[in-house]
Backbone as a ProteinNet text record, in pm:
[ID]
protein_1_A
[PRIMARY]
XXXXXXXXXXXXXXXXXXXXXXXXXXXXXXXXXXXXXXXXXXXXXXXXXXXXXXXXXX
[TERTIARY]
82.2	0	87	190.6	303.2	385.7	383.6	448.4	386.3	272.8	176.7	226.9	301.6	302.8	516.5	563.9	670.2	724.2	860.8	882.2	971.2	908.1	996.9	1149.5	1217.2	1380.6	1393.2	1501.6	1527.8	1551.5	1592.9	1567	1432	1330.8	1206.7	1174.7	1165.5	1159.2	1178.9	1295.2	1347.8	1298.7	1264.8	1243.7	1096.3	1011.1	832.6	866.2	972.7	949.6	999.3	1086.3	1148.2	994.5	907.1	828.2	717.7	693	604.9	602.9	769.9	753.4	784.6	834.8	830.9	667.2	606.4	419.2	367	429.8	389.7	475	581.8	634.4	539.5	526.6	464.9	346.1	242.9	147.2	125.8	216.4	227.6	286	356.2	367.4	307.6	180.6	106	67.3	75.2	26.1	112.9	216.3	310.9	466	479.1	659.8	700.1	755.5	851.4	875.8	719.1	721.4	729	727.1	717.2	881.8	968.7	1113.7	1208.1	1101.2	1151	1162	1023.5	985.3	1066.1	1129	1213.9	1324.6	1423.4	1481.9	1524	1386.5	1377.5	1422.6	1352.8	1391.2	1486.2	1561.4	1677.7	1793.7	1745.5	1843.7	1874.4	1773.8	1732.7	1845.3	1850.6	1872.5	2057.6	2157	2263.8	2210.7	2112.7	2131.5	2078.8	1993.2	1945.3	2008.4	2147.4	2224.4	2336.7	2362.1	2481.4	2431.8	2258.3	2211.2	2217.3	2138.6	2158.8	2291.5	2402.5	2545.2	2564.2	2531.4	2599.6	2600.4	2723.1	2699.9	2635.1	2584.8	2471.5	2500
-119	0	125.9	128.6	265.3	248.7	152.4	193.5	228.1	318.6	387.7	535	551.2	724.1	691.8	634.7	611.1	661.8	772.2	779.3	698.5	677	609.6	651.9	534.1	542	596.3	666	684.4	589.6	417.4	344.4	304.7	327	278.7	349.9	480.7	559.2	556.7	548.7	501.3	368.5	289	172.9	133.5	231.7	260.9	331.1	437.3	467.7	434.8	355.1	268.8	177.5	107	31.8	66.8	208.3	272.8	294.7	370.4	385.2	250.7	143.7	2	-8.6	31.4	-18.6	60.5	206.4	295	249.2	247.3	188.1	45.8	-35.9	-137.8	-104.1	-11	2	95.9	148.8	204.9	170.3	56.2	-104.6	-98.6	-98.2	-141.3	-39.1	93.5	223.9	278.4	282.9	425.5	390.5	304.6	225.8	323.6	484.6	549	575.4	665.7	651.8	550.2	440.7	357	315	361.7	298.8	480.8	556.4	667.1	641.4	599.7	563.2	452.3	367.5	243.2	242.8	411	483.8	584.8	639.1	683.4	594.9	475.2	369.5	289.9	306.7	248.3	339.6	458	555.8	600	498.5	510	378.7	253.7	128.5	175.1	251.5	288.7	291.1	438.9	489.5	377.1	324.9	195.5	106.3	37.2	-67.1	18.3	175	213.3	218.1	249.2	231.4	95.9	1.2	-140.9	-210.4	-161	-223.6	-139.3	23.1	119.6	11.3	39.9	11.2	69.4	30.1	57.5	131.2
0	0	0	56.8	62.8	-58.9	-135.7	-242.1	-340	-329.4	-423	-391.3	-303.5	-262.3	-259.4	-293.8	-312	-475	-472.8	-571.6	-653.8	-803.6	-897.6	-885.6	-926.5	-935.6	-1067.1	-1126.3	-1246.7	-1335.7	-1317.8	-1386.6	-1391.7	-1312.2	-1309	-1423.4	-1418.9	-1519.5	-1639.7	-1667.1	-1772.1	-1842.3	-1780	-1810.6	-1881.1	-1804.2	-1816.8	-1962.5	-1948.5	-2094.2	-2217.2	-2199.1	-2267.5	-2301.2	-2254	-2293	-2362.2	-2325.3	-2383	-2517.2	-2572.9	-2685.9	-2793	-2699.5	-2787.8	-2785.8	-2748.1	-2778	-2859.3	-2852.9	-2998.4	-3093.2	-3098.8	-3234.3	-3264.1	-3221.8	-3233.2	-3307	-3261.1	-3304.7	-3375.9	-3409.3	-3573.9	-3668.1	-3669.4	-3760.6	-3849.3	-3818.7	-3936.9	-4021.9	-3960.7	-4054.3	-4114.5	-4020.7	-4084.2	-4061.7	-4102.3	-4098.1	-4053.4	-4127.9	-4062.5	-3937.3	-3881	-3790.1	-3686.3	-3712.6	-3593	-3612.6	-3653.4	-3719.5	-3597.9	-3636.4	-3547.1	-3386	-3352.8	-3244.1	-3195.2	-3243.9	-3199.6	-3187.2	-3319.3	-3240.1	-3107.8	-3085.5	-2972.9	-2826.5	-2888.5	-2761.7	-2729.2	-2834.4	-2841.2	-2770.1	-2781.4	-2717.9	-2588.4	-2568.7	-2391.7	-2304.2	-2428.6	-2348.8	-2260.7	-2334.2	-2285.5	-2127.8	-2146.1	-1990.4	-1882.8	-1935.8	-1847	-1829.5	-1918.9	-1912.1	-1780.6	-1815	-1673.9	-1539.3	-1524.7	-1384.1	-1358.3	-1446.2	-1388.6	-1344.9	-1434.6	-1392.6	-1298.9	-1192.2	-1109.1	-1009.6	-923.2	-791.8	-716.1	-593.3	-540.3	-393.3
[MASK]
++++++++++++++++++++++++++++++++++++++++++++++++++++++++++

């Protein structure tokens, strides 16, 4: 129940949005290739910063 009023980590963050725009690219697949080829760039640009929090020491 307290981790509803608990703030996200910056990998949490990162990570939510990292998935997000893999579900818009996804679902603009079928309409509009470019865009969804943009969008998968977008998310790809994210995985760096998420691969240096997951390896940080803690």
């Amino acid at each position: 129940m307290f981790s509803l009023f608990r703030k996200k980590t910056e990998l949490e963050r990162l990570t939510e949005q990292y998935q997000k725009l893999l579900k818009e690219s996804f679902d603009l697949s079928t309409s509009d290739r470019r865009a969804s080829d943009l969008k998968r760039a977008e998310a790809e640009e994210l995985v760096p910063r998420i691969e240096a929090l997951k390896n940080a020491p803690k």
